[in-house]
N, C-alpha and C positions, 0 to 999 in steps of 0.2 A: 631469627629473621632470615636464615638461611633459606629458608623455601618460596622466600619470596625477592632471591638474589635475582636481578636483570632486569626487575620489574622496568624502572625508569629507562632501561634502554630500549626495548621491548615498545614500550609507548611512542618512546621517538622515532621509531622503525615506523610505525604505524599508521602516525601521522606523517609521514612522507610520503608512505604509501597512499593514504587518502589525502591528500593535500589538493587534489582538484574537487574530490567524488563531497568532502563534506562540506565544504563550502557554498559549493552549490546547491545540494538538497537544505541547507540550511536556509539559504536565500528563497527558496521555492518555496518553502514552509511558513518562512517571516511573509513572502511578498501575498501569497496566499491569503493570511488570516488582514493583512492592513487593505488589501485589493478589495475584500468582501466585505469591510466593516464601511471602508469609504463610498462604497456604492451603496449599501445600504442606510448609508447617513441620508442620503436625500433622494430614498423610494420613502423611505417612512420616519418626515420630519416633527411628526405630530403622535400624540400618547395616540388617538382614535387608532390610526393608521396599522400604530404598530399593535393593538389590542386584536385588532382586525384579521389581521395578519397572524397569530398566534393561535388565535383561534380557529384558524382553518387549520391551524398545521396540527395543532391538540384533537381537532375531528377527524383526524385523517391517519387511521392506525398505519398504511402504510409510509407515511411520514415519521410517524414517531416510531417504528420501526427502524427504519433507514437512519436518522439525526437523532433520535429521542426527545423527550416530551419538554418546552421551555414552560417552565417554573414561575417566572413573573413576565407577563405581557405587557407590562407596561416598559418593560428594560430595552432601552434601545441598547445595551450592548447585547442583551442575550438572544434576540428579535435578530440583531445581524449577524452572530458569530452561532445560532443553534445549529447550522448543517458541518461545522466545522468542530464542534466541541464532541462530542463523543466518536464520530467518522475523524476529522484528524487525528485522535486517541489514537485509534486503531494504528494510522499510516504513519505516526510516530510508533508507533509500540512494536509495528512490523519492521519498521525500519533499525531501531534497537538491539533487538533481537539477532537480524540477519546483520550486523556489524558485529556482533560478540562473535557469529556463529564463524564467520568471514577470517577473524582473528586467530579462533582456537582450530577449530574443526579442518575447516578449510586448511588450515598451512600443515595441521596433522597429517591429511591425507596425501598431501602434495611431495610429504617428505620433507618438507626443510624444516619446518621445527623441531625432528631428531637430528638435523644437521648443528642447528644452536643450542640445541640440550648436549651437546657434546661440548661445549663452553661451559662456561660459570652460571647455571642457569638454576634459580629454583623451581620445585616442583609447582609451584601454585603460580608462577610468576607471568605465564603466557594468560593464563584466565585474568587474574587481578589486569593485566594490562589492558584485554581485551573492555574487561567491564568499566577502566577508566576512562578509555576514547569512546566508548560506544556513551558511559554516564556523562561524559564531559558535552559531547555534540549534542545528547539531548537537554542539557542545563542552560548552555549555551543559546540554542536554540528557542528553547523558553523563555530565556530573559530578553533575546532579542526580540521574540513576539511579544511581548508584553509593553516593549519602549512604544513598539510601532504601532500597538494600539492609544496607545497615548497619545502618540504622537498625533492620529489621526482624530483626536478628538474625545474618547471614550474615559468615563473613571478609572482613576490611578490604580484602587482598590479592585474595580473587577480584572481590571487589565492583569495585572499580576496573578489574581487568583484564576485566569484563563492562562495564562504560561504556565503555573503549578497545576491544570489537565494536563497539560503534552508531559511536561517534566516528569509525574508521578507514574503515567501507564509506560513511558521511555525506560523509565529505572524498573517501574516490576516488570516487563519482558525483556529487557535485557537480563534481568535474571533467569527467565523462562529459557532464555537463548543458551545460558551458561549451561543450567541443566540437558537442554535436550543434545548439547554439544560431547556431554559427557556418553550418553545412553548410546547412541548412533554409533555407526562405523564410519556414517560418509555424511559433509557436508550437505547435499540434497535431502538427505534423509532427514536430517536436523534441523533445515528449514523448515522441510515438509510436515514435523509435528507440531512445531513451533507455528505453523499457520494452525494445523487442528486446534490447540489450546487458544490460541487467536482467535479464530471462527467461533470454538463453542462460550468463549465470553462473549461475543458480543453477541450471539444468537440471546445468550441469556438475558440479558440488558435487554434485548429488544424485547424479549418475550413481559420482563420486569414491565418497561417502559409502556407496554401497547394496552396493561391490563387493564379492565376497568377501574374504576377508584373505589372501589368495594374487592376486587379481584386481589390476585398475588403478585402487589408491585414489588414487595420484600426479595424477591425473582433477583432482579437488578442488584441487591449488595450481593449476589453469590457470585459474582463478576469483576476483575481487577479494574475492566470502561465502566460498570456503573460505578466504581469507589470515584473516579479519578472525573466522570460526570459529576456526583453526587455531592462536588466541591461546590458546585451551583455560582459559576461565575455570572458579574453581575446580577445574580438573584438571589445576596444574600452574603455570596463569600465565606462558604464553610470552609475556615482555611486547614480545620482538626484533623476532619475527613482522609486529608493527603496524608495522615499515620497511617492507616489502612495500606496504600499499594507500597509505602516505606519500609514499614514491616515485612512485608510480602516478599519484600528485594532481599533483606538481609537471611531471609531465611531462605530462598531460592539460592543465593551465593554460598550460604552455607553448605547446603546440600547439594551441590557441585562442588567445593573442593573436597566435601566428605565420598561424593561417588570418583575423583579424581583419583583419589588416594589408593581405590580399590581396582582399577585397569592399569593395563598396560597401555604404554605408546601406540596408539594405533590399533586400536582393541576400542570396542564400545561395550558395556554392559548390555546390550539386546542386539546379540548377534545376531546376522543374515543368514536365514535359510537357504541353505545349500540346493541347488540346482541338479537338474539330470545331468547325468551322465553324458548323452550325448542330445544336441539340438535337434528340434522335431524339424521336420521337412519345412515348414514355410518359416521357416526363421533363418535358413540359410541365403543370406544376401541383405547387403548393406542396408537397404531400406528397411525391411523387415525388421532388423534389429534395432536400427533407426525409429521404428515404431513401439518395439518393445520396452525403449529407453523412455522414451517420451510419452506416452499413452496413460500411466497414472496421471501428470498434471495435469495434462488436458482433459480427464475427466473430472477432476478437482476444478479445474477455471471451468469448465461448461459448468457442473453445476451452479457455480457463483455464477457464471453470466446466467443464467436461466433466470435464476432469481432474482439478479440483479434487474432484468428487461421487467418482469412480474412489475415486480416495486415503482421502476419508472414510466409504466404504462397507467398503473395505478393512482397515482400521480398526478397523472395529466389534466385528469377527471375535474382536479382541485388548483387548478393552475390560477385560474380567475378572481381564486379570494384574495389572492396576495395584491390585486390591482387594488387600493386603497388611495393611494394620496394622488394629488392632482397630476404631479410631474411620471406619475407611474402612470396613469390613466391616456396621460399623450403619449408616454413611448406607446400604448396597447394600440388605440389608434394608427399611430403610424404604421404600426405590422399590421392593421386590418381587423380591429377588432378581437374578441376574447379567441373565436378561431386562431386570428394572426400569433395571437401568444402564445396559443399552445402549443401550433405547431413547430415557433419559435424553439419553444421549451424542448421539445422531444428530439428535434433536430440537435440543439446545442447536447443534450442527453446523447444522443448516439453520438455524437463530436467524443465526449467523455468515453464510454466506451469502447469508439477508435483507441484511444488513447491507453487506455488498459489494455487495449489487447495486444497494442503493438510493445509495450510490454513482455506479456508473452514471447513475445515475435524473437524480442531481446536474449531473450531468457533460454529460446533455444536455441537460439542461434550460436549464442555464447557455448554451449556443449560440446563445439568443436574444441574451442579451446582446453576444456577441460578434459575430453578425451585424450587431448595430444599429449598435455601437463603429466598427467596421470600416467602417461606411458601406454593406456590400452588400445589406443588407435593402432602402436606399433605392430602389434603382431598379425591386425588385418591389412595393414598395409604391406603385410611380410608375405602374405598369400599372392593369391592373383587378382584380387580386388586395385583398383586405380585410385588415386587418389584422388581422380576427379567423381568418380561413381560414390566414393566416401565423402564428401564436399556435398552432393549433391544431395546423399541419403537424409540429412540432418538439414540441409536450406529447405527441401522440400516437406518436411516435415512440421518447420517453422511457418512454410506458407500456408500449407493446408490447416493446420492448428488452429492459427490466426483466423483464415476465411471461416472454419466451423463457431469459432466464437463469436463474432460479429454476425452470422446468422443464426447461433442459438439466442442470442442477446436481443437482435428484432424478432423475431418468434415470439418471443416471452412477451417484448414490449407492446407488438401489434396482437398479439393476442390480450393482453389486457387492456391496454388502452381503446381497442374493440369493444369490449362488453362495457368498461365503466364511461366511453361514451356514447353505446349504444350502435355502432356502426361497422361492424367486424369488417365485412366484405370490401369496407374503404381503406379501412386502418394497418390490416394486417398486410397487403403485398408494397403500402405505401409504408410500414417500417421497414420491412424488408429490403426496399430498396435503399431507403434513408440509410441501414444498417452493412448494404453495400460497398453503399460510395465509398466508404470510409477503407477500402483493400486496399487503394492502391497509395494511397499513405503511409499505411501499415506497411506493406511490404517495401516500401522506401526506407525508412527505420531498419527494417532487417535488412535490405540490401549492406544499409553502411557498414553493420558487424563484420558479414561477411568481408567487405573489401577491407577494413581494420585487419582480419583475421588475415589476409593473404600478404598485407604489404606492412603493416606493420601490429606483431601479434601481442605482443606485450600491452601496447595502446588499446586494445580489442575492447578493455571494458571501461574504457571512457567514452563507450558508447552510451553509457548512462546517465552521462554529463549530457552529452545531448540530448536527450530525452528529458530530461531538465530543465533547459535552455527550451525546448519545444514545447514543452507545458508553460512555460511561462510567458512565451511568446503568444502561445494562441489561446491560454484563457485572461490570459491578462493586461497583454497588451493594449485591448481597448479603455480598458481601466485607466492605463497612465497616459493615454493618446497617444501612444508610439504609431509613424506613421508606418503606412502599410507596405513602405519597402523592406521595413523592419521586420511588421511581422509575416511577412511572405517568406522568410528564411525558414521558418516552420513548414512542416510539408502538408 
């Protein structure tokens, strides 16, 4: 048991350190799935409604793409929880993931986990740690979603077999996380493949999901989202299924303390290609390298926005089937008609996409900090570089990042919601613009890091706690009737 000596301190280290950060995405996640289920309890009170309703979404490959295909149409749990069952997979399985990676990786690079491997520490004991807090907040989190489904009215049985989705894809990417934490040298890096295996499961599932029913839906089990789908809450409650991504975990954890055993401290098994000698002419200066640093994920996030705007233009087309029961029929009315809804729909769509993107915004803004941690800021600031020109090189890269995905995102969306409702010339400069508004929010978000980063730097990434607080204030708010001085705290 020597190699797993520290483990239980290790964990309580960890939990202190996320003692704001998990609570809250916990809360986002429960208030999420009981927010959707409640509203959908009385758009579709009636079997017609919700039959109605399913079968638009089953005709509509880029629906079943995007959520995947619901299984029984008659299931008002499955009818209200389908955009959340395979897509919240995902944002639990992402979220998993980048908490093992946050534990192991991250404190490797940063240097203090050779500071506490100079104590009583086992070899395997920072991983095991990592996998308990990251398994623990996703079990947790599961079983809280499943009371609140209950709570809000829904089968005890599906309830539970919809917290065993989140629970199951939670545990097998946090395995995925253990591993790619091993292979990397640098925390980014081991997000960044950890999204790749991300991405190409659930491309897979979609492709399963969209085929015909003569087609290759068999697609979908070569994916750890269609295993943890394929539980078929409320339609059926395959609860066997959840061995599939269970297994998955034990042997991904395996295969990380086995690749553990074979590096050193601070060593990844897939080394960094070594660089020139010396920098080419446009990379000398703050921003340039500022773009150098930053420039993979933002063409990683554009292509996901690209395709994200595709799929919710696509969409739009099929807004009108879901209008089914009487009380849905007055809201469509009151916006004006199937027009009124759609445009409803595309707007609150690029609302979302705000929201993702300011994400990003986050994400790079936070790189100052990790520059400075890291120690590699030091030696450009040892030059003749300012530290205000160094500040600036990284804010400005975070604004423009952000503004190019919020117009790749309407691009994508007015272009398709163009052709699927026939009106290009209308649709496309009026996403665009819909896709706009949404900057100077975004850039409010990034501003906060920044002033975290200046006044107080350590706090710098409970900038994600607000962003937390922000998404649940402006998607859900209206849900519990918080009034709007409330949710005006949202930006």
């Amino acid at each position: 048991m020597k190699d797993f000596a520290g483990t239980a301190t290790l964990v309580r280290l960890a939990l202190r350190r996320d003692r704001v950060l998990l609570p809250v995405w916990i809360v986002v996640f429960v208030a999420m799935a009981a927010g959707s289920a409640q509203a959908s309890i009385d758009l579709y009170p009636d079997v017609a409604s919700r039959v109605s309703a399913a079968s638009t979404t089953n005709s509509s490959p880029a629906l079943v793409s995007l959520y995947g295909r619901i299984f029984d149409p008659t299931s008002l749990g499955e009818v209200s929880l389908f955009k959340l069952t395979a897509f919240g997979a995902l944002l639990v399985a992402l979220l998993a993931a980048m908490l093992v990676v946050r534990h192991t990786r991250t404190e490797e690079e940063a240097g203090r986990l050779e500071l506490l491997s100079a104590g009583v520490l086992g070899r395997y004991a920072v991983v095991t740690a990592a996998l308990i807090v990251s398994g623990g907040m996703v079990i947790v989190l599961g079983l809280l979603t499943s009371l609140s489904l209950i709570g809000v009215g829904l089968g005890v049985s599906g309830s539970l077999a919809f917290g065993l989705v989140w629970i199951t894809a939670g545990l097998a990417f946090a395995g995925v996380g253990a591993v790619t934490a091993q292979l990397t040298e640098g925390a980014r890096a081991a997000n960044g493949l950890t999204a790749v295996v991300l991405g190409v499961s659930y491309v897979l599932r979609a492709l399963g999901d969209s085929a015909a029913s003569d087609g290759p839906r068999w697609i979908s089990w070569l994916s750890p989202i269609g295993w943890s789908q394929q539980i078929r809450a409320y339609a059926g409650d395959r609860f066997w299924v959840a061995l599939l991504p269970l297994a998955l975990m034990v042997i991904l954890v395996a295969a990380a303390y086995r690749l553990l055993s074979r590096r050193d401290i601070g060593a990844g098994l897939l080394r960094a290609r070594p660089g020139p000698a010396t920098a080419s002419r446009w990379l000398r200066s703050p921003l340039a390298l500022a773009w150098r640093l930053h420039r993979g994920s933002l063409y990683a996030w554009g292509f996901g926005f690209l395709l994200l705007g595709f799929i919710v233009g696509n969409i739009a087309s099929n807004v009108e089937g879901f209008v089914t029961s009487d009380s849905a029929r007055k809201m469509v009315e009151k916006l004006g008609g199937v027009e009124g809804i759609t445009d409803a729909f595309l707007s609150t769509e690029m609302g979302m996409l705000g929201l993702i993107a300011s994400a990003f915004g986050i994400q790079a803004a936070l790189r100052l900090r990790s520059e400075e941690t890291s120690l590699r800021a030091e030696p450009l600031l040892a030059t003749g570089i300012t530290r205000s020109r160094w500040l600036a090189s990284h804010v400005l890269m975070a604004l423009f990042g952000t503004s190019v995905l919020v117009l790749v995102g309407g691009l994508g969306s007015g272009i398709s919601s163009g052709a699927s409702l026939g009106n290009m010339n209308r649709q496309l400069p009026r996403m665009l613009a819909a896709a706009l508004v949404q900057l100077p929010a975004i850039w409010l978000v990034t501003a906060l890091v920044v002033i975290l980063f200046g006044l107080a730097p350590k706090l710098v990434t409970a900038t994600w706690a607000l962003f937390a607080t922000f998404l649940l204030l402006g998607q859900f708010g209206p849900l519990f009737n918080l009034p709007d001085s409330v949710m005006n705290i949202s930006p």
